[in-house]
C-alpha positions in Angstrom: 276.9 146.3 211.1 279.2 147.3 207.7 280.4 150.5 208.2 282.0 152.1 204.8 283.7 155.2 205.5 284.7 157.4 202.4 286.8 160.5 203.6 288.2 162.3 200.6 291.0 164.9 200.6 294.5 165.0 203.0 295.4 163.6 206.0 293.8 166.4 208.4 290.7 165.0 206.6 291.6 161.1 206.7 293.2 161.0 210.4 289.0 161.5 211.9 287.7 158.9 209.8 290.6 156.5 210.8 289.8 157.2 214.2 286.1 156.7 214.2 287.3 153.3 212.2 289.2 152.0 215.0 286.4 152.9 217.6 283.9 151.4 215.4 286.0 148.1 215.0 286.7 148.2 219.0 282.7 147.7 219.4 282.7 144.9 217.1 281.5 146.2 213.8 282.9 145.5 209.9 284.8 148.9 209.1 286.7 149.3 205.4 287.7 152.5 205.2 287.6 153.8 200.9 290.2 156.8 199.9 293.5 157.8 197.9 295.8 154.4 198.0 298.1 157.3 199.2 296.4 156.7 202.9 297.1 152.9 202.4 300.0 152.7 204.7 298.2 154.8 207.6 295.1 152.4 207.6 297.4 149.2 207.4 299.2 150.6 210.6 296.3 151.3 212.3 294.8 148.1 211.3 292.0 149.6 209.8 290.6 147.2 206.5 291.5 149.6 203.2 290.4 149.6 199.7 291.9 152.8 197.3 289.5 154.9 195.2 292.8 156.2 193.3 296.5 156.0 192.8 299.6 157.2 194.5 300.0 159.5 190.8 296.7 161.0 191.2 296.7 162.1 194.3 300.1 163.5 193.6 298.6 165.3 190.9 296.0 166.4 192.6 298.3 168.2 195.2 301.1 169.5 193.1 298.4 171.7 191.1 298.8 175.1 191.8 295.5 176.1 192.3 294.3 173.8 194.8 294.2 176.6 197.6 293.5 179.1 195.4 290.6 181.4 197.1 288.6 181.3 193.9 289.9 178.9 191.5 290.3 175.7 194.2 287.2 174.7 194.7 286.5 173.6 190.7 290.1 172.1 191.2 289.1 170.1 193.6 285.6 169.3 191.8 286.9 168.4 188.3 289.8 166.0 190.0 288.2 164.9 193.0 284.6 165.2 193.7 283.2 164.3 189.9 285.9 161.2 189.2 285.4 159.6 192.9 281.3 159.9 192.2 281.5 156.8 190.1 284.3 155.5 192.1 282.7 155.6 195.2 279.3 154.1 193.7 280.4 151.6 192.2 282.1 150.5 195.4 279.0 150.4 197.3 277.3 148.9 194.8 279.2 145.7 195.0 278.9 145.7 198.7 275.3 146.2 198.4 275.1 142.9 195.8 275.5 140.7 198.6 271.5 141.4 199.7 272.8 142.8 203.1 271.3 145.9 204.1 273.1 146.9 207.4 275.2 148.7 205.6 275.9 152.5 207.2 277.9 154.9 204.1 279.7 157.5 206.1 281.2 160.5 204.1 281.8 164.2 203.5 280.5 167.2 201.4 282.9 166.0 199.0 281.6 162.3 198.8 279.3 162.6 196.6 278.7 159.1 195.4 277.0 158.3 198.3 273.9 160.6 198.1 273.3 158.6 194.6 273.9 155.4 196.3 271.6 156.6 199.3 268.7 157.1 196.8 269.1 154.6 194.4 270.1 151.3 196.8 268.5 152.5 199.9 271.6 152.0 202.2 271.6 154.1 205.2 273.9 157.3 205.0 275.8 160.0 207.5 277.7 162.9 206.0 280.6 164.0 208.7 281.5 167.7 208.2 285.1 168.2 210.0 284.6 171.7 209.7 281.2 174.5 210.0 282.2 176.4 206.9 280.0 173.9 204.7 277.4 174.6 207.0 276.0 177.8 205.6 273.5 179.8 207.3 271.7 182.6 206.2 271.9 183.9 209.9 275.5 183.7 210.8 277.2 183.1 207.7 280.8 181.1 207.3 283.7 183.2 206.0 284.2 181.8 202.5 286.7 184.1 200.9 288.1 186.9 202.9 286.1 190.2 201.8 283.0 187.9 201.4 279.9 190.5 201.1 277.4 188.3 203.7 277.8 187.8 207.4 276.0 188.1 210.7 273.8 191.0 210.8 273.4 191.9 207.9 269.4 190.8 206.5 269.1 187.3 205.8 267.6 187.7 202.1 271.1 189.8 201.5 273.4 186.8 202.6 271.3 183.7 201.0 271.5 186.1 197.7 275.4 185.9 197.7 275.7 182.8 198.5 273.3 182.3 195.4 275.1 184.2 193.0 278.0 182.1 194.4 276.7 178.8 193.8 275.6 180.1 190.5 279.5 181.1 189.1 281.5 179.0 191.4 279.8 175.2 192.4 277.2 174.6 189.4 279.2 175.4 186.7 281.8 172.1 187.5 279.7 170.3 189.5 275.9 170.5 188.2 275.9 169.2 184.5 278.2 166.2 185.1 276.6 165.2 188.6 273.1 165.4 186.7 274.3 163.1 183.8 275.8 160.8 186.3 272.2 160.6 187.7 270.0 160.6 185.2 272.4 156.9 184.1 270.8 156.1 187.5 267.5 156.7 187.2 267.4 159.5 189.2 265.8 163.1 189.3 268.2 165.2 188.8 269.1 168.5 191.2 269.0 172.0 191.3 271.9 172.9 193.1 274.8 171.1 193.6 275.5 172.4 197.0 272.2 170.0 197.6 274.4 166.9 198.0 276.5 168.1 200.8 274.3 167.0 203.6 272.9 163.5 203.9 268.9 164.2 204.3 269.3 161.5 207.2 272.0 162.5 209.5 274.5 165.5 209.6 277.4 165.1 211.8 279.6 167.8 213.1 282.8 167.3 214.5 283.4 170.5 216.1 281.7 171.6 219.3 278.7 174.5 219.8 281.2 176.9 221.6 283.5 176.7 218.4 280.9 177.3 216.1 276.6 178.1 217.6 274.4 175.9 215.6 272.1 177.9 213.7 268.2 177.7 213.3 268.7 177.3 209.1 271.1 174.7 209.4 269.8 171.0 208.4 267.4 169.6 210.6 268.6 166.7 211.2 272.4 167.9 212.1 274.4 166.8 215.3 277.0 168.1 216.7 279.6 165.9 218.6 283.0 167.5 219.3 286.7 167.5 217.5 288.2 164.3 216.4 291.7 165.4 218.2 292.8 161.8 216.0 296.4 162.2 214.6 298.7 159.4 215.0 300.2 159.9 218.6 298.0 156.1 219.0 300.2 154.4 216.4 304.3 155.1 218.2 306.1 157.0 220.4 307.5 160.5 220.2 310.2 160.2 217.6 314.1 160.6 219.6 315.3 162.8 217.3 312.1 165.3 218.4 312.4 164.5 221.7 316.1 165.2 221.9 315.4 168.9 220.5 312.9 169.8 222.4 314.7 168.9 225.4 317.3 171.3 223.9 316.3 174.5 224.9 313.3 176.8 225.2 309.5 175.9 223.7 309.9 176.4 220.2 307.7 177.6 217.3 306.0 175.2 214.7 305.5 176.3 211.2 303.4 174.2 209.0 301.2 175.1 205.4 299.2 172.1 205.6 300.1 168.7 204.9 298.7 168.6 201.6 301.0 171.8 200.4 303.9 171.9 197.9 303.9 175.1 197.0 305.0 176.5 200.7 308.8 177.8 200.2 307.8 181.3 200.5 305.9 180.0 204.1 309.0 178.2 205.1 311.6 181.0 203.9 309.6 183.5 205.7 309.4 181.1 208.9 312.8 180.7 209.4 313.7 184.6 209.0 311.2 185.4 211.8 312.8 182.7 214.1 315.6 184.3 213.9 314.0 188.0 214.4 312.9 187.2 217.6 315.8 184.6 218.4 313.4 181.8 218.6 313.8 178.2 218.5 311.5 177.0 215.3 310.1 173.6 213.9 309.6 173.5 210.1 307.2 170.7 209.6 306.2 169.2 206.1 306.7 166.0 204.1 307.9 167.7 201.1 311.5 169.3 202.1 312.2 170.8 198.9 310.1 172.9 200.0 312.7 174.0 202.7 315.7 177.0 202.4 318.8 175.8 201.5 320.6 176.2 204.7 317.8 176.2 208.3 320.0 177.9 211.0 320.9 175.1 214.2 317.8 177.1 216.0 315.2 175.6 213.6 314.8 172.0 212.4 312.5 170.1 209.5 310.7 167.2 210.5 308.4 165.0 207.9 305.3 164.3 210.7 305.1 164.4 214.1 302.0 163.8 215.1 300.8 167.8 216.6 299.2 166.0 220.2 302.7 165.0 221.2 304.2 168.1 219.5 301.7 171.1 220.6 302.0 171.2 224.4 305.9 171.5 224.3 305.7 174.1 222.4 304.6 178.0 222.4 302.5 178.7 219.4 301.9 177.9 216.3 302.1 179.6 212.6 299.6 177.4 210.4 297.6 177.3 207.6 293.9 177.2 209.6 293.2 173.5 208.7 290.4 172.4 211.3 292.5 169.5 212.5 295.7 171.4 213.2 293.6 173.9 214.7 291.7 171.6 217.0 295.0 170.3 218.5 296.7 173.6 219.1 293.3 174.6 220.8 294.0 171.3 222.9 297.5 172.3 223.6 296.7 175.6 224.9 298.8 177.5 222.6 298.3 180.8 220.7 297.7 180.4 216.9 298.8 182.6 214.0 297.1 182.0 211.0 298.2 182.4 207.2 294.7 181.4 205.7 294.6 180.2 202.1 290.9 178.9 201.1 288.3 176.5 201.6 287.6 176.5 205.1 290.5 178.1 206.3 289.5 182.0 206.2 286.5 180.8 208.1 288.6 179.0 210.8 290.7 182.1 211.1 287.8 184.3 211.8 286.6 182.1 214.7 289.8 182.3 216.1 290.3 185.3 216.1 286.5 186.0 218.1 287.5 183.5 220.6 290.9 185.7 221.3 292.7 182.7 220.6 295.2 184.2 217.6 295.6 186.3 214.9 295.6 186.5 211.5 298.1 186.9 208.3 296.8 186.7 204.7 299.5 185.3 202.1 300.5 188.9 201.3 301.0 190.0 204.9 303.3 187.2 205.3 307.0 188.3 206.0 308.9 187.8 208.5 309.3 190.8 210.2 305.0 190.6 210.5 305.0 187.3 211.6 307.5 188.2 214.2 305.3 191.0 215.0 302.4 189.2 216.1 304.0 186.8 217.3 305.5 188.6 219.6 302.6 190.1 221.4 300.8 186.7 221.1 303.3 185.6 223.3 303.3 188.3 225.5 299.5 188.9 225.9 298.5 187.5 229.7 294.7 188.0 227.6 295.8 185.5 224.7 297.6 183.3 227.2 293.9 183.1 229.8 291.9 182.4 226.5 294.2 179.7 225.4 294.0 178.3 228.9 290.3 178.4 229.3 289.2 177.1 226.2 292.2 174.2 226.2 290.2 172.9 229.4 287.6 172.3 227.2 288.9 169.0 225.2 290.9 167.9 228.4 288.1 165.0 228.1 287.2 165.3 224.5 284.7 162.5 222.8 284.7 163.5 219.7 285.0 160.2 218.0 283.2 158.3 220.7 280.3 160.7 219.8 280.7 160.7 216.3 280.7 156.2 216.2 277.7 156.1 218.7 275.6 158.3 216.0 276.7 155.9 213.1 275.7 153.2 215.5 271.9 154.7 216.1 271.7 154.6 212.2 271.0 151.1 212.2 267.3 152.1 213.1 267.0 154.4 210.5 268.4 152.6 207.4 265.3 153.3 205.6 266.0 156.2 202.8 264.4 159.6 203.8 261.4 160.5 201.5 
């Protein structure tokens, strides 16, 4: 079997797809793995067969827009740079490997790979879509967060929530996505759609990376959905704890980590406000990002920058963590055990907050609650709250023998008896 996997965004959203490439490859299958040559090192190190969809400069432009996190504005970001350019891209690609007459070909991507779903209908190849995180799964039962003071949730009547999200896709998805994506098809030959939001699920399998406890499936959700559990892939597989980590954590107490998301350049207020709440409470801290301009000036000897370390090695040594509610980082603090304080931006990160928060796990800080003497606040009491500190232990037991990508590979696998295009 050729497996094609097609992640698109930053590494929280590359890292599961390089893991279910080197447990697909361990079975004995063909694995290329398509996404920003910005990834090329990471899937050369992990030995992991790559082909780039862009280049190094676009995906730094891509990041160093300012809106890419905006609550409103990021998604069309993301869709004009990303998801409408990589539609072409990522047919085209498929295409070719289609050319050779060989139809065990399994396309695995997200919401965001797009491409697929045209190649799906038009070449007949089989197709997955992996959702990392429930927020794209929208229910008109139990809603996803989408923005903060988002007018739908659970309770209220189900013809109220599937109206917002309505008028929602009406000013916010179709207006980038709907006209190009139809023009796109019709070069195909195909119908075109409604809604955009109908190519986010692939009408032959739906994969979820996240497990039932963390987010119920709901009755309206697609049919054919699965749910395995989180990918808990970083890079811990690839080297050992870095010495200069190891020799600081060894230094003294369990420190802090601090990190906006690896895909974030706009962070110094995060960082500046980091470091002053270390030093409130007179708490060890670790900055982590791979952009240090990002960082103050001068970091008191209490807190130190690191680039990457990879957050399974990192987590359990320490004694929470201040983060921007990406699913990935989230997963692995839930693994370490360790309270969460969240500073959520957009996308899926209000949603993630909110679901931390019900499971008692953490708290939450929007960007304009963010100062330091806030953050040292809650911090605080998450680290004094014996409730907190039983939650994070219960639920860490959890993923003490987590399958996520085991799951996830032996559901690509079963597609090989259902490579035949839905009707």
């Amino acid at each position: 079997m050729r497996v094609l996997l097609f992640p698109v965004g930053s590494y929280g959203d590359v890292h599961p797809f390089i893991g279910i490439a080197c447990e697909l490859m361990r079975r004995g299958h063909q694995v290329r793995l398509h996404t920003s040559e910005h990834f090329r090192g990471l899937a050369e190190k992990a030995g992991v067969e790559f082909q780039p969809i862009d280049t190094i400069e676009e995906y730094q432009r891509i990041i160093k827009d300012p809106n890419i996190f905006h609550p409103l504005r990021g998604f069309g970001t993301i869709a004009r740079n990303l998801i409408l350019p990589w539609q072409r891209r990522h047919y085209e690609i498929i295409s070719q490997a289609a050319a050779t007459g060989d139809k065990d070909i399994v396309l695995v991507g997200t919401a965001l790979s797009q491409g697929l779903q045209m190649a799906h209908e038009k070449l007949g190849l089989s197709l997955a879509t992996v959702h990392l995180q429930p927020s794209v799964m929208w229910s008109d039962i139990c809603p996803p967060r989408l923005v903060r003071h988002m007018p739908a949730g659970p309770g209220l009547p189900r013809w109220w929530n599937a109206g917002v999200y309505s008028l929602a896709q009406s000013i916010m998805v179709d207006p980038v996505l709907k006209g190009p994506t139809n023009t796109f098809r019709r070069e195909l030959g195909l119908p075109p759609i409604a809604r955009a939001t109908q190519l986010f699920h692939s009408p032959q399998k739906v994969i979820g990376m996240f497990p039932a406890w963390y987010a119920p499936p709901q009755a309206d959700w697609p049919a054919n959905t699965v749910l395995t559990d989180f990918p808990l892939w970083d890079e811990s597989e690839l080297g050992d704890l870095d010495t200069e980590v190891q020799t600081f954590l060894d230094g003294g107490d369990r420190p802090i980590v601090f990190t906006p998301g690896s895909a974030m350049l706009n962070g110094h207020s995060f960082f500046a406000e980091a470091t002053a709440a270390c030093q409130l409470l007179g708490r060890r801290g670790i900055l982590l990002t791979r952009f240090p301009e990002q960082l103050p000036p001068q970091l008191p000897s209490s807190v130190r920058h690191f680039s990457y370390v990879p957050l399974s090695q990192l987590l359990p040594r320490c004694a929470a963590l201040v983060y921007h509610g990406g699913i990935g980082t989230l997963s692995q603090a839930i693994a370490a055990g360790i309270p969460h304080l969240i500073m959520p931006l957009s996308h899926d990160q209000p949603d993630n907050a909110e679901r931390i928060e019900r499971l008692g796990l953490g708290s939450t800080l929007y960007p304009h609650q963010f100062r330091a003497r806030k953050i040292a606040e809650k911090l605080q009491h998450l680290l004094q709250s014996d409730e907190t500190a039983a939650a994070c232990r219960e639920i860490s037991a959890r993923l003490a023998n987590h399958q996520g990508v085991a799951r996830t590979a032996d559901e690509i696998e079963r597609m090989l008896t259902c490579n035949s295009p839905a009707e």
